[in-house]
C-alpha positions in Angstrom: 118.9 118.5 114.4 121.4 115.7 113.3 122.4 115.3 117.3 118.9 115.2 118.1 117.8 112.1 120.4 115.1 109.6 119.7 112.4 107.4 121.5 110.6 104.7 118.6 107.6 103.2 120.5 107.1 99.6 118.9 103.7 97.8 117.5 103.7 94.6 118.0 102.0 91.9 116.3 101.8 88.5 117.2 104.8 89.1 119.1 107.2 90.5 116.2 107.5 94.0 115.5 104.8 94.8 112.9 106.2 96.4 109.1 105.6 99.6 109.4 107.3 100.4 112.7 110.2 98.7 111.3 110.5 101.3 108.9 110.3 103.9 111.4 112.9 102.5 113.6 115.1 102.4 110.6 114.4 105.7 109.4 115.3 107.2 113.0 118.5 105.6 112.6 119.5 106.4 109.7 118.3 110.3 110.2 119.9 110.3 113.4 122.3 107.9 114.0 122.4 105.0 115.7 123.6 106.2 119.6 120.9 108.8 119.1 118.0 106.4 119.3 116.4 104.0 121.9 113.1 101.6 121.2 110.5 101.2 123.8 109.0 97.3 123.7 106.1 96.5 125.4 103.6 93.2 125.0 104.4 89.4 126.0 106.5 86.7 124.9 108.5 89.5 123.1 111.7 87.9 123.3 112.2 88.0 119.2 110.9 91.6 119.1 113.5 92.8 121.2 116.1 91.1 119.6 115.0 92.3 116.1 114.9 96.1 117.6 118.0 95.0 118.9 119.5 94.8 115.5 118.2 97.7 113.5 120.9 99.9 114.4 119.9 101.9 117.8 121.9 102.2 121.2 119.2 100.7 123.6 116.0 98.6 124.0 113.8 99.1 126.7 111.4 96.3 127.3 108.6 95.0 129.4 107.8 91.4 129.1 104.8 90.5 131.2 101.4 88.7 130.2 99.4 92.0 131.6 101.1 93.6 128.3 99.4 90.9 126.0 97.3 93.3 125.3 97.3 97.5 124.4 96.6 99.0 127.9 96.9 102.5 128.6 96.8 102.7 132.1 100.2 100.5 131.8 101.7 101.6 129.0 101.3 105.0 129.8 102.9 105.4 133.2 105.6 102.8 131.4 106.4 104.8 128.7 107.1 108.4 131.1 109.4 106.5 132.7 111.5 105.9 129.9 111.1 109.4 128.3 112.1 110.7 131.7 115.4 108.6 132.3 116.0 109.8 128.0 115.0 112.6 127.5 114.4 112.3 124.0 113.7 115.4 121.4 111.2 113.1 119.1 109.1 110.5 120.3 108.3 108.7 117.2 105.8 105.7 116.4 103.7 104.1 113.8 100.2 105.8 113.6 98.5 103.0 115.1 95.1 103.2 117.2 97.2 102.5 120.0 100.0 104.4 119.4 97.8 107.5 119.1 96.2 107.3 121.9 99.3 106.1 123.8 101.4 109.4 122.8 98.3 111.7 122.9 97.8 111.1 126.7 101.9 111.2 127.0 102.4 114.0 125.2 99.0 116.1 127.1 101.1 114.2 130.5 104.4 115.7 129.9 103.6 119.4 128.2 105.0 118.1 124.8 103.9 118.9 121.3 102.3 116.0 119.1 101.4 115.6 115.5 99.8 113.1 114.2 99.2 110.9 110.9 102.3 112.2 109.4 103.2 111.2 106.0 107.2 113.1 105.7 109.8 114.7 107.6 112.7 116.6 106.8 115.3 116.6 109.2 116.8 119.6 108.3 114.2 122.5 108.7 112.1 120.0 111.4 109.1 120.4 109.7 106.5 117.4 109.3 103.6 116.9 106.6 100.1 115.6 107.6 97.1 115.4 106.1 94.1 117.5 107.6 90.3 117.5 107.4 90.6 113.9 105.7 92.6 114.6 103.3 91.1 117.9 102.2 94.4 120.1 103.2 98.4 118.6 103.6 99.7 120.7 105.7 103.4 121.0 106.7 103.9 121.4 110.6 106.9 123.5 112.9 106.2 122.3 116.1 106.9 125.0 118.8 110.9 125.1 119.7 112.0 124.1 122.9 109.6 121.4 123.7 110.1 117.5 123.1 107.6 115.9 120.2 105.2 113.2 119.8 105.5 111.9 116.3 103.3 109.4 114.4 103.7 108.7 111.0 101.0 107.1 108.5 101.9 103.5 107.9 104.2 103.0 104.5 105.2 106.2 104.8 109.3 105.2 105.0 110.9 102.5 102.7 114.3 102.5 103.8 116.9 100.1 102.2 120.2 98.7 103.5 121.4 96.4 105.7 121.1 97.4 110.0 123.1 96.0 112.5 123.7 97.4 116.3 124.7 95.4 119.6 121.7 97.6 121.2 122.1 97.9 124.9 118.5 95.5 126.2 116.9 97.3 129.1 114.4 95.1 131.1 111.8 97.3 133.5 109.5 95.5 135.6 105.7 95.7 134.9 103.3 98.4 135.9 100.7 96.6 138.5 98.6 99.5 139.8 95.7 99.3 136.6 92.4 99.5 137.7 91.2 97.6 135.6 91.4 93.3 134.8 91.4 91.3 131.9 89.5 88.6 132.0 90.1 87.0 128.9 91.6 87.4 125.2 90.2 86.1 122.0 92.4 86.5 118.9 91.3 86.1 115.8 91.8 83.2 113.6 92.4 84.8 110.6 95.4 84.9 108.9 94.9 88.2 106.2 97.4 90.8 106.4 96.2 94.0 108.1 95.0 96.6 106.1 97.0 99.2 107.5 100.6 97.1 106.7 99.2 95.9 103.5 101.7 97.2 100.2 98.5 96.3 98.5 94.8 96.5 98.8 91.9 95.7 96.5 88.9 96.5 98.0 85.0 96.5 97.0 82.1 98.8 96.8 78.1 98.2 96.7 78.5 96.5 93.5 79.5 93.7 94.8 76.2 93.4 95.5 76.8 90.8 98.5 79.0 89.5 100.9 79.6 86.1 98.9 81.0 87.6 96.3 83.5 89.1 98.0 85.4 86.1 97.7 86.5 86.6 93.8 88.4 89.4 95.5 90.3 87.3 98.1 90.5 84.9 96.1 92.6 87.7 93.4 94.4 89.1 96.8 95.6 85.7 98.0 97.7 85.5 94.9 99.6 89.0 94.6 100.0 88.9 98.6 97.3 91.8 99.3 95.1 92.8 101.7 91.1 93.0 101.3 89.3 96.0 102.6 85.9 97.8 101.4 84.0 100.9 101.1 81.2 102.1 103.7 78.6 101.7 101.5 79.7 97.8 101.5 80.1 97.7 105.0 76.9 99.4 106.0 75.3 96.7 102.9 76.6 94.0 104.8 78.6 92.7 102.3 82.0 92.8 104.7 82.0 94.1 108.4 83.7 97.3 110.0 87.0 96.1 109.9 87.4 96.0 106.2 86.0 99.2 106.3 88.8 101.6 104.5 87.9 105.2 104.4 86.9 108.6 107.1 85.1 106.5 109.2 87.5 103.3 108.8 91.1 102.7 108.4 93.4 105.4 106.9 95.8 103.0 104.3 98.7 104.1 102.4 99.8 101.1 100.0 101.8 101.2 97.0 98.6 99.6 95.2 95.5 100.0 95.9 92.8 99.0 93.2 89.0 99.8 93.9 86.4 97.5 92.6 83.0 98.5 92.3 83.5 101.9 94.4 82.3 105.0 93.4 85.1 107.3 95.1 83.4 109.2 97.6 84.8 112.0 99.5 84.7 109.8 102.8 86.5 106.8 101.0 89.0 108.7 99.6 89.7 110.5 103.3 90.9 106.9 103.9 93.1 105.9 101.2 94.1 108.9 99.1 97.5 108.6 100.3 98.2 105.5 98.3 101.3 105.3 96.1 99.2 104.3 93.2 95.4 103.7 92.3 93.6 101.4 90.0 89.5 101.7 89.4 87.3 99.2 88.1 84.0 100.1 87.8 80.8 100.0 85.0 80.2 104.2 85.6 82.6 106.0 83.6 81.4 109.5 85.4 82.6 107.7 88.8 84.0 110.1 91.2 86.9 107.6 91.5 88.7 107.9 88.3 89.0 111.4 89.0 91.5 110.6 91.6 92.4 107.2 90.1 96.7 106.3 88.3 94.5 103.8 85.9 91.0 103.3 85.1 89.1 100.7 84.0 85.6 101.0 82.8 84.3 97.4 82.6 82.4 95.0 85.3 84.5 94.1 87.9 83.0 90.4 87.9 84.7 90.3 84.4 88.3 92.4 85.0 88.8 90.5 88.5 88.7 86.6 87.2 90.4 87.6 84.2 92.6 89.6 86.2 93.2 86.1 88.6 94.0 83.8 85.6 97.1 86.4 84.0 98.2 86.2 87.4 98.2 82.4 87.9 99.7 81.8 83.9 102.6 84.3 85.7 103.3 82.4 88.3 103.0 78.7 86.9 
């Protein structure tokens, strides 16, 4: 298992490789040393993301730098990335669980007769077997993926917090661009905003239907702006109004596993807690003592969340004055 060889397929945001794939990248390296593992790099103006691949201790980059990679494609990335697993080879094929890298290694691995499990939150390297959660949450399961056939890996952001210091003189592969996609871009729109992504986010304090509208919903920035977290809410917020789909942590949402998260104003439905049950710990703040949510909640606190979150805001600020 230790000679085992891995391919890390890289998110990138703005241009940098996001947190969580850092982790990954790490965690490969460190499971199965350095000349054992290879990054794949895809996207534009990646220049400083393959340079910081470069130095988390693997043998090679392989990188395509082209404006048609701006943006996830799958046509592209796809024929790009069977490329590289057939010039490596690799036993594991490991990447962030990512909307894009899902889909990405669930076409490769249905393209190349490979196994593939997905949302994983561990794995040990010595018996090869992987844990996932199943049927949102209901069931962790722990996975042997059938011997003799290479792997598609993706593992649940924040799964892997992996200290020390990596350095590597990685080998830096450039590959030209796929240009055989049937389909054109037109035009990209980023957004503005600035928030940290729920699904890199160490914390998260997100809001229910008490928040009673979307206004308020700015007591909980506000609070999340100064412990560096990310906001995110329930469905029963979303579908209120109060905060659109992509705050939207839960089944139907985004699946989060921060160290914190801290639910105001949710009652803890099954669906919700599909989403973020994985969290390292969680805080509740809500007015219902018999709220589903404390059953699953670290801490509770029964009071209004228009009192705990100012008061809340103010211990933090006398902190950090």
């Amino acid at each position: 298992m230790i000679m085992s060889k891995v391919l890390v397929f890289a998110d990138i945001d703005d241009s940098n490789i996001n947190s969580s794939t850092r982790e990954v990248i790490k965690f490969a390296s460190q499971s199965f040393s350095p000349e054992n593992v290879s990054v794949v790099v895809f996207g534009s103006n990646i220049s400083a993301a393959v340079d910081e691949a470069a130095a988390l201790g693997v043998a090679k980059v392989y990188f395509i730098d082209d404006a048609s990679y701006e943006v996830f494609r799958s046509d592209l990335s796809l024929s790009s990335l069977i490329e590289i697993f057939e010039k490596e080879s690799p036993d594991f094929c490991f990447a962030n669980n990512s909307v894009d890298a899902e889909a990405l290694f669930g076409l490769t691995a249905a393209k190349t007769n490979s196994n593939i499990a997905t949302d994983c939150s561990a794995f040990n390297k010595d018996t090869g077997i992987f844990t996932r959660s199943m049927y949102s949450n209901k069931m962790i399961a722990d996975v042997k993926l059938q011997a003799g056939k290479k792997s598609f890996i993706t593992f649940r952001p924040n799964t892997f917090r992996i200290d020390g210091d990596f350095s590597s003189s990685a080998e830096k592969i450039k590959l030209e661009a796929k240009t055989d996609s049937r389909i054109t871009v037109k035009e990209v729109k980023k957004a503005t905003t600035k928030e940290i992504p729920l699904t890199e986010a160490a914390v998260i304090v997100s809001g229910g239907r008490a928040m009673a509208n979307a206004e308020n919903f700015q007591i909980l920035r506000e609070f999340a702006s100064k412990i560096n977290a990310a906001v995110g809410a329930s469905r029963a917020a979303v579908d209120s109004g109060y905060a659109p789909h992509a705050m939207q942590v839960g089944q139907t949402g985004k699946v989060v596993s921060p160290n914190l998260y801290i639910a105001c104003g949710i009652s803890g439905a099954i669906q919700h807690f599909a989403g973020m049950g994985s969290s390292k710990v969680i805080v509740a703040i809500n007015k219902d003592p018999e709220a589903p949510i404390f059953k699953k909640a670290d801490y509770g606190i029964v009071a209004d969340l228009f009192d705990i979150i100012p008061a809340l805001t103010k211990q933090v600020d006398a902190v950090l004055v």
